[in-house]
Structure formats: structure tokens, C-alpha cells
HTML snippet that shows the backbone in 3Dmol.js (N, CA, C, O; Angstrom):
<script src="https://3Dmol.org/build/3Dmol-min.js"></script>
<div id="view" style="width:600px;height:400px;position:relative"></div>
<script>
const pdb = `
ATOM      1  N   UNK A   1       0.838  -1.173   0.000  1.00  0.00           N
ATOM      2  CA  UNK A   1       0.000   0.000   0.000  1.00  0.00           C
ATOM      3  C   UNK A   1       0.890   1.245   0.000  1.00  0.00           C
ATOM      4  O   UNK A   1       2.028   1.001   0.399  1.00  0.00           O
ATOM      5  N   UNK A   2       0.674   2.460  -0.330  1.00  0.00           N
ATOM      6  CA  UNK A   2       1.467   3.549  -1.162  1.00  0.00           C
ATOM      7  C   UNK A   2       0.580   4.435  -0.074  1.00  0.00           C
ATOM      8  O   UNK A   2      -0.573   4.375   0.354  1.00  0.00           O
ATOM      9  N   UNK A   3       1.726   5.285   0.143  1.00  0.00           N
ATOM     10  CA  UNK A   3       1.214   6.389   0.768  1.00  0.00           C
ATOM     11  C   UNK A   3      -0.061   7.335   0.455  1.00  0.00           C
ATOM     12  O   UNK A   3      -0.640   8.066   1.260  1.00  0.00           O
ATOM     13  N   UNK A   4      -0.274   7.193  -0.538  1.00  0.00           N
ATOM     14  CA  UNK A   4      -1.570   8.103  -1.404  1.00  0.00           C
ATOM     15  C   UNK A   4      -2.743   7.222  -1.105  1.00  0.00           C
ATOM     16  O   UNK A   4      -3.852   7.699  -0.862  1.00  0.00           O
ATOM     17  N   UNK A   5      -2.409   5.467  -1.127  1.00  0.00           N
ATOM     18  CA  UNK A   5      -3.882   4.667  -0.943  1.00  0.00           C
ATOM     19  C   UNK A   5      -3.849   5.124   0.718  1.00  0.00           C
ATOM     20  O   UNK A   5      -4.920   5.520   1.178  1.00  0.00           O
ATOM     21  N   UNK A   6      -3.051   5.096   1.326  1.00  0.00           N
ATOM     22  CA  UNK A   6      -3.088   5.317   2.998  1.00  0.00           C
ATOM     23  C   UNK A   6      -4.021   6.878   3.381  1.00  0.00           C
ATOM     24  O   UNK A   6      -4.730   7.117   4.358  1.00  0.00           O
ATOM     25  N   UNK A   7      -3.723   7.641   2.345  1.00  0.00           N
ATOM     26  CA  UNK A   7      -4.402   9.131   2.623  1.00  0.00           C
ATOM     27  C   UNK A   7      -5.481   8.919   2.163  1.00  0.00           C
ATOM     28  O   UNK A   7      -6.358   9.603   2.691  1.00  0.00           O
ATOM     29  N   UNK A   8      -5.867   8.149   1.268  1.00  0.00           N
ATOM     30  CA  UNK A   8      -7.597   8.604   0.458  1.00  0.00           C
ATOM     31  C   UNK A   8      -7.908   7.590   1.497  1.00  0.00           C
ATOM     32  O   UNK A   8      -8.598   8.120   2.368  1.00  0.00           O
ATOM     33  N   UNK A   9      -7.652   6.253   1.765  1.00  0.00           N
ATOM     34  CA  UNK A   9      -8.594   5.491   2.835  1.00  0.00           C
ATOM     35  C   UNK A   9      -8.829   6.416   3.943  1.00  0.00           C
ATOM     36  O   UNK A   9     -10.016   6.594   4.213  1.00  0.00           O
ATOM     37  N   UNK A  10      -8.117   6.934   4.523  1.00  0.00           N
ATOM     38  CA  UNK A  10      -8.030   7.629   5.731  1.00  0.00           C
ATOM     39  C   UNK A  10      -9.196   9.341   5.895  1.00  0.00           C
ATOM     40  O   UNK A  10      -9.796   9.931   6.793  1.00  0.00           O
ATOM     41  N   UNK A  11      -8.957   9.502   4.428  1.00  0.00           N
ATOM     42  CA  UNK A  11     -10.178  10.885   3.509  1.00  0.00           C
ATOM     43  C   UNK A  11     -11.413  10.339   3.363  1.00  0.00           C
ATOM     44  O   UNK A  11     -12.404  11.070   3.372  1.00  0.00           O
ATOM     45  N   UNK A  12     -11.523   8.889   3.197  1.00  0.00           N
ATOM     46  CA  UNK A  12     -12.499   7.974   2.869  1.00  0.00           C
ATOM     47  C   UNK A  12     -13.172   8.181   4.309  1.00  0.00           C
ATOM     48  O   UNK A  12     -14.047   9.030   4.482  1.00  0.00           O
ATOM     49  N   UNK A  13     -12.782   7.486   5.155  1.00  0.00           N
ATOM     50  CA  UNK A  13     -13.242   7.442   6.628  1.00  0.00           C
ATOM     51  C   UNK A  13     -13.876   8.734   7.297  1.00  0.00           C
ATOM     52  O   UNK A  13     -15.056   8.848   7.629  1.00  0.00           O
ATOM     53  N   UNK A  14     -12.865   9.695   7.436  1.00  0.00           N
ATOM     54  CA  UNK A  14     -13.173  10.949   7.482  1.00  0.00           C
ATOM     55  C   UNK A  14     -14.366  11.508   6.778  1.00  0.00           C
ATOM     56  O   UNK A  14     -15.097  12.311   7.359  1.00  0.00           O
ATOM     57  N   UNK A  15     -14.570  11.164   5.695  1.00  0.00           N
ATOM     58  CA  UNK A  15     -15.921  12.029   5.297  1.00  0.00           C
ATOM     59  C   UNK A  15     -17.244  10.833   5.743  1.00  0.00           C
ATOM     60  O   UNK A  15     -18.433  11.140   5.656  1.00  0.00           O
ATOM     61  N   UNK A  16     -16.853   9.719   6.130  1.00  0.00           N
ATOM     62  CA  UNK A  16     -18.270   8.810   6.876  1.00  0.00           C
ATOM     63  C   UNK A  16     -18.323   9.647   8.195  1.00  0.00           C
ATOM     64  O   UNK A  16     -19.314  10.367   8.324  1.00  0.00           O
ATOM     65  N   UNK A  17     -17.515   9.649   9.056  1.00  0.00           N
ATOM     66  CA  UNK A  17     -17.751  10.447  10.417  1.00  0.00           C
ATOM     67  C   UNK A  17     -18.883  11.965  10.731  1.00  0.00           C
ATOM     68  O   UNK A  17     -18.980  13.014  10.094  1.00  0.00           O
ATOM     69  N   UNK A  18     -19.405  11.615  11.634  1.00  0.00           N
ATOM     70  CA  UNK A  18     -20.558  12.774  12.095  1.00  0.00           C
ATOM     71  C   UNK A  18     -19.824  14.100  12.200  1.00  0.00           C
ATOM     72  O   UNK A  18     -18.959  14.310  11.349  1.00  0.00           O
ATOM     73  N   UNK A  19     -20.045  15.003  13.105  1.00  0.00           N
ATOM     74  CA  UNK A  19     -19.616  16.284  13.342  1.00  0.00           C
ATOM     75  C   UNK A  19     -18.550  16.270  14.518  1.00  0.00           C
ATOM     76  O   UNK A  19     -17.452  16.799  14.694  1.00  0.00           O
ATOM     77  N   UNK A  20     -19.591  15.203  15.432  1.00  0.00           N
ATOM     78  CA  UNK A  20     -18.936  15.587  16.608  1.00  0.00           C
ATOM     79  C   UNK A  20     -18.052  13.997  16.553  1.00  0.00           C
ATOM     80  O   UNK A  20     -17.402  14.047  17.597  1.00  0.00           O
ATOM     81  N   UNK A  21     -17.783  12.918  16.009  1.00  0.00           N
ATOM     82  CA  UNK A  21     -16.769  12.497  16.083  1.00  0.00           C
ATOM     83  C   UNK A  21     -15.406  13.064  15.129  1.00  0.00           C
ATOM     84  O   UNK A  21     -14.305  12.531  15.259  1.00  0.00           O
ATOM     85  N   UNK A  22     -15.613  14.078  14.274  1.00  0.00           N
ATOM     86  CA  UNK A  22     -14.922  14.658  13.383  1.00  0.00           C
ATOM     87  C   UNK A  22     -13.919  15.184  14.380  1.00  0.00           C
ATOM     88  O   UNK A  22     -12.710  15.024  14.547  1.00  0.00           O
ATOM     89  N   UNK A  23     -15.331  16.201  15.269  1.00  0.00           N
ATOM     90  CA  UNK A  23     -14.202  17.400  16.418  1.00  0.00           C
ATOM     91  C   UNK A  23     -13.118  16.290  17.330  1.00  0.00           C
ATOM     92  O   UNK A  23     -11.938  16.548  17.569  1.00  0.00           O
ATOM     93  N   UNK A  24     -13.876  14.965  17.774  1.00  0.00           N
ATOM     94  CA  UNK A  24     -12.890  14.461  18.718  1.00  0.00           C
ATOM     95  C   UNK A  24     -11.237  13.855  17.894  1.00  0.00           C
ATOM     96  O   UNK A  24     -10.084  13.978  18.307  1.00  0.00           O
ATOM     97  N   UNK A  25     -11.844  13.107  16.440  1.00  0.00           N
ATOM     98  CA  UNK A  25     -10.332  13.303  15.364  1.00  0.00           C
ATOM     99  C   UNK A  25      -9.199  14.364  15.558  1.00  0.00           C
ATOM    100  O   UNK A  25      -7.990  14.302  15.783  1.00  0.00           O
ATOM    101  N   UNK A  26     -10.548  15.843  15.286  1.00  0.00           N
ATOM    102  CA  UNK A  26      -9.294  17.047  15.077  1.00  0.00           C
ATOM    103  C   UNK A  26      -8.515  16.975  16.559  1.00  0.00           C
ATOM    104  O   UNK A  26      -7.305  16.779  16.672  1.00  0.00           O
ATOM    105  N   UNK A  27      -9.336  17.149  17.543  1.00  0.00           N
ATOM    106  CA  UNK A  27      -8.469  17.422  18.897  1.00  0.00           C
ATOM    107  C   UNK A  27      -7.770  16.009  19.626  1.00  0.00           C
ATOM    108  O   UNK A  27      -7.175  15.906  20.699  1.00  0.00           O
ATOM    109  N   UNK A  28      -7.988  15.320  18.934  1.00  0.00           N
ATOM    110  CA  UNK A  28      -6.632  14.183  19.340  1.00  0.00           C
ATOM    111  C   UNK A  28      -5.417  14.460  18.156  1.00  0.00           C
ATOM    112  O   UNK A  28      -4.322  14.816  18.591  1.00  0.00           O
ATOM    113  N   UNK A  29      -5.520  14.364  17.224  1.00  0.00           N
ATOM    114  CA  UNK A  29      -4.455  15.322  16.043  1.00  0.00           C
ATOM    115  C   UNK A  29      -3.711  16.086  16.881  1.00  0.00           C
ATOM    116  O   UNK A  29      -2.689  15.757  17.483  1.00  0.00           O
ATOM    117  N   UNK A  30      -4.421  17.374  16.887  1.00  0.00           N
ATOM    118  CA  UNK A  30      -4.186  18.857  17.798  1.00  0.00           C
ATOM    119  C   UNK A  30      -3.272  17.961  18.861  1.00  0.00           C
ATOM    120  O   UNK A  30      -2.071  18.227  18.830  1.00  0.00           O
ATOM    121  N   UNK A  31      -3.627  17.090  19.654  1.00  0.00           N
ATOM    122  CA  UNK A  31      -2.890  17.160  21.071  1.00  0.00           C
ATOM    123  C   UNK A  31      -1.613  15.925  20.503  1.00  0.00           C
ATOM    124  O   UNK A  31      -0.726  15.461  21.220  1.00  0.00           O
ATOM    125  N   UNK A  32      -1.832  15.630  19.175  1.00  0.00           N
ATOM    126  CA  UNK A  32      -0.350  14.719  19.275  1.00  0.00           C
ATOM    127  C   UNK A  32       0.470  15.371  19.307  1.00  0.00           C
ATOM    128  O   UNK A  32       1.437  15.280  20.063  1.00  0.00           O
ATOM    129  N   UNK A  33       0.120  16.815  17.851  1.00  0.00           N
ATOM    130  CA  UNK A  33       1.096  17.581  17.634  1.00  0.00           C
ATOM    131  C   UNK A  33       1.686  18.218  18.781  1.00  0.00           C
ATOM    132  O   UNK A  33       2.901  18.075  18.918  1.00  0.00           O
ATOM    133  N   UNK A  34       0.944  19.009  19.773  1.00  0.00           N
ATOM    134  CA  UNK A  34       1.213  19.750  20.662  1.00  0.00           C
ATOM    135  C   UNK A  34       2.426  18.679  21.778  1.00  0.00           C
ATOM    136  O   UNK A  34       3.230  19.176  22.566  1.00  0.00           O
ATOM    137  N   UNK A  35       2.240  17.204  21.542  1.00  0.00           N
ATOM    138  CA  UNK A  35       3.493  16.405  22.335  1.00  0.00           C
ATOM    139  C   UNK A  35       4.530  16.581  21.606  1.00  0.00           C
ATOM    140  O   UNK A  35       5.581  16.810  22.206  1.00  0.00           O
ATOM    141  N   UNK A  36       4.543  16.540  20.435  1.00  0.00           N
ATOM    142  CA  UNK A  36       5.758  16.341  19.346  1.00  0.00           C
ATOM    143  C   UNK A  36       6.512  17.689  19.441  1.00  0.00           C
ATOM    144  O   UNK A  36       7.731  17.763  19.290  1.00  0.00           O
ATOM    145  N   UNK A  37       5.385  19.186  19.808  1.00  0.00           N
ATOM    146  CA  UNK A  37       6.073  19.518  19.895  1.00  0.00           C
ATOM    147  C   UNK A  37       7.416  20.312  21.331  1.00  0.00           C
ATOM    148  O   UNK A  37       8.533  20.784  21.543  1.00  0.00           O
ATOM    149  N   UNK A  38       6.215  19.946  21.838  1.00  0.00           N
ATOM    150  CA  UNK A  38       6.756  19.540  23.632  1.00  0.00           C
ATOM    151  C   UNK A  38       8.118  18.709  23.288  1.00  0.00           C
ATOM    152  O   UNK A  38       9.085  19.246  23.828  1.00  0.00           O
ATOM    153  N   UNK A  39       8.449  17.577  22.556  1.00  0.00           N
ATOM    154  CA  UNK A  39       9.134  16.378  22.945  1.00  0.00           C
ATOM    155  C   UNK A  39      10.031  17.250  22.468  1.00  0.00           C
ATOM    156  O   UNK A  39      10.821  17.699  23.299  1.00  0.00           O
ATOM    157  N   UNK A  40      10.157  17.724  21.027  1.00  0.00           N
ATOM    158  CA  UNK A  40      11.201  18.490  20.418  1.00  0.00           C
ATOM    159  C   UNK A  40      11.848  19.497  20.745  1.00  0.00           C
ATOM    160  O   UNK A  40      12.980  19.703  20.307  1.00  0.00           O
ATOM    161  N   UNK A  41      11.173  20.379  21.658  1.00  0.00           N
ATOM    162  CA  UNK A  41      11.663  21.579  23.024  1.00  0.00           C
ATOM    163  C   UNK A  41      12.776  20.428  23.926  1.00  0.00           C
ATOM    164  O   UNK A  41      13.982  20.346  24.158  1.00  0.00           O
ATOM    165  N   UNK A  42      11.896  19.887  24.142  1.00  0.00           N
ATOM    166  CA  UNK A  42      12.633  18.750  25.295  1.00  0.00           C
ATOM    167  C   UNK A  42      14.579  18.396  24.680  1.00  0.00           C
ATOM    168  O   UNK A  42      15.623  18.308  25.325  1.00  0.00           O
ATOM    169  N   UNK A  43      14.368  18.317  23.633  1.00  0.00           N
ATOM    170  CA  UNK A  43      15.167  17.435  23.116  1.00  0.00           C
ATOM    171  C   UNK A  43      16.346  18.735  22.673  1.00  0.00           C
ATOM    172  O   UNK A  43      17.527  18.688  23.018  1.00  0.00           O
ATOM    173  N   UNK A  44      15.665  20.004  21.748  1.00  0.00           N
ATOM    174  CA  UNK A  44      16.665  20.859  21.467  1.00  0.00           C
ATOM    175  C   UNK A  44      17.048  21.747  23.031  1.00  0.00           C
ATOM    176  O   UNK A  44      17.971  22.561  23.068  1.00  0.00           O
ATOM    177  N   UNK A  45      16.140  21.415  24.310  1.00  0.00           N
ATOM    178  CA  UNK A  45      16.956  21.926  25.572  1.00  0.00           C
ATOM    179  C   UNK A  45      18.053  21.357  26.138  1.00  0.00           C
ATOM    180  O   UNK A  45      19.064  21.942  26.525  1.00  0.00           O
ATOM    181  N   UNK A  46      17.672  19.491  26.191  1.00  0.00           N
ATOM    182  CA  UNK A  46      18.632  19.068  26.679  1.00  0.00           C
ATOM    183  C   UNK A  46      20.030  19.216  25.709  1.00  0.00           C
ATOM    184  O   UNK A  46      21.122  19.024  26.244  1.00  0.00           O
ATOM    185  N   UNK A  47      19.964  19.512  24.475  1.00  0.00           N
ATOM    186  CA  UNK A  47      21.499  19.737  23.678  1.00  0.00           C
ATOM    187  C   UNK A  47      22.110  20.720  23.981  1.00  0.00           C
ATOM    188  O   UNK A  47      23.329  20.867  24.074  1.00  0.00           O
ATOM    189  N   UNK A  48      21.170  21.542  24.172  1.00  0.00           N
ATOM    190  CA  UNK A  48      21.983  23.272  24.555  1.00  0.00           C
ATOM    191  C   UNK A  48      22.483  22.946  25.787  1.00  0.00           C
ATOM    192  O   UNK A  48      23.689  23.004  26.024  1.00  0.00           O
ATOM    193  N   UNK A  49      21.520  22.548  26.737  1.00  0.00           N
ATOM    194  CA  UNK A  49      22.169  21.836  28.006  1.00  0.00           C
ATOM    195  C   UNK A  49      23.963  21.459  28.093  1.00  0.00           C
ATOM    196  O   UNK A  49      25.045  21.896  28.484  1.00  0.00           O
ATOM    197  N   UNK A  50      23.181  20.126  27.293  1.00  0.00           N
ATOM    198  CA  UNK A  50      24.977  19.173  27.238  1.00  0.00           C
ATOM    199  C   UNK A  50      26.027  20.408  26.460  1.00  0.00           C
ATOM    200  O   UNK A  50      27.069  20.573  27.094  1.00  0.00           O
ATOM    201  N   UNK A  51      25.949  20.936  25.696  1.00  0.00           N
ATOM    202  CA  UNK A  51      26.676  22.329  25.170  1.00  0.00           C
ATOM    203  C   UNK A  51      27.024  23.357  26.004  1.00  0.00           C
ATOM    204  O   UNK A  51      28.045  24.038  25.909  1.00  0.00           O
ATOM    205  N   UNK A  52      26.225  23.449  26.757  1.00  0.00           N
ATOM    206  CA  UNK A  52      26.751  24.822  27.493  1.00  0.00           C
ATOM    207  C   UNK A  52      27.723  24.165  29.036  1.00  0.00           C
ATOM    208  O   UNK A  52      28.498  24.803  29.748  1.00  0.00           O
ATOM    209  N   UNK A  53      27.228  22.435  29.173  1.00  0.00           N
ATOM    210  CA  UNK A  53      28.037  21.978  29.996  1.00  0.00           C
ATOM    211  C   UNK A  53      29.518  21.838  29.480  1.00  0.00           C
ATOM    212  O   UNK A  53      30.325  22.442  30.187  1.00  0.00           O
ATOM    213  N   UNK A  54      30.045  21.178  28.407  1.00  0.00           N
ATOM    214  CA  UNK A  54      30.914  20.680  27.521  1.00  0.00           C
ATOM    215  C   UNK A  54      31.718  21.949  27.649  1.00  0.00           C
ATOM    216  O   UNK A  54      32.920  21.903  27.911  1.00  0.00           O
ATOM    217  N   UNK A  55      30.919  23.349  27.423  1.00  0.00           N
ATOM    218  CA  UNK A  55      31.704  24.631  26.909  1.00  0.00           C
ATOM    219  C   UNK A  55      32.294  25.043  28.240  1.00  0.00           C
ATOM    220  O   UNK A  55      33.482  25.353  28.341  1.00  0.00           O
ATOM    221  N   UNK A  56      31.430  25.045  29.290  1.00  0.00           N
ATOM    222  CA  UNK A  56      31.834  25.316  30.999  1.00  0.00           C
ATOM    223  C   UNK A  56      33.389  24.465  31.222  1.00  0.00           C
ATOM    224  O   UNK A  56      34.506  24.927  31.452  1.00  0.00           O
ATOM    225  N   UNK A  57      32.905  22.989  31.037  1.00  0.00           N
ATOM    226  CA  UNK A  57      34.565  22.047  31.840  1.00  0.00           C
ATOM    227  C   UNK A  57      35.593  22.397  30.886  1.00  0.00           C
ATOM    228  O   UNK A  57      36.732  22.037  31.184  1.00  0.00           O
ATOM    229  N   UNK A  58      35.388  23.177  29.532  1.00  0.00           N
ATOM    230  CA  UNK A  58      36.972  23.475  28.851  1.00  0.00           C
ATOM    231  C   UNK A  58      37.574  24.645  29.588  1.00  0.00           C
ATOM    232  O   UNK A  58      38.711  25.091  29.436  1.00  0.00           O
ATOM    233  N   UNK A  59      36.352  25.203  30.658  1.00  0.00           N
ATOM    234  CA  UNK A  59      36.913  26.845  31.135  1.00  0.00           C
ATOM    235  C   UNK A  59      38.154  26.526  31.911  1.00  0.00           C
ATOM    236  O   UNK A  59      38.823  27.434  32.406  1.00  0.00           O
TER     237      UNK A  59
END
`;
const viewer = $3Dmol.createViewer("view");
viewer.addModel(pdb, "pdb");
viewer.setStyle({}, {cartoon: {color: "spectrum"}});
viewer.zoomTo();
viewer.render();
</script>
């Protein structure tokens, strides 16, 4: 299966759904993104972190 049959099945589904299971789709979406982008803060802090430690023990 090809990424394009994965999107129209998935467009397929989506247009059977009511209103209000539509809204609960969008806001589980909404809250993955909002982890991903939590995780990715997470991830570009702890580097600056280890960086600004690394840069400190050459002092």
C-alpha cells in the first residue's frame, strides 16, 4: 500500500464520520502535535544543556 492509498482510505473514513466524532479526530491530532512539539523543546533543551556543559569544563 502507497502512501496516497493510505491518505484517500483515511479521507475515505473521514468524510463517513458525524460532526462531533470529526471534532474528537481534530483534537486528538491537535494534542499529538502539541506532544511532538513539547518532545522536540525537550530534546533541542537538553542539547543546549549538554553544550553549554561541555563549553563550561573546557573553562
Amino acid at each position: 500500500m502507497t502512501a496516497l492509498d493510505s491518505k484517500n482510505i483515511i479521507l475515505h473514513s473521514l468524510g463517513k464520520m458525524d460532526k462531533s466524532q470529526t471534532v474528537k479526530v481534530v483534537r486528538y491530532i491537535k494534542r499529538m502535535l502539541d506532544k511532538d512539539q513539547a518532545s522536540s523543546y525537550q530534546e533541542r533543551r537538553a542539547k543546549a544543556m549538554n553544550e553549554i556543559r561541555e563549553a563550561l569544563s573546557r573553562l
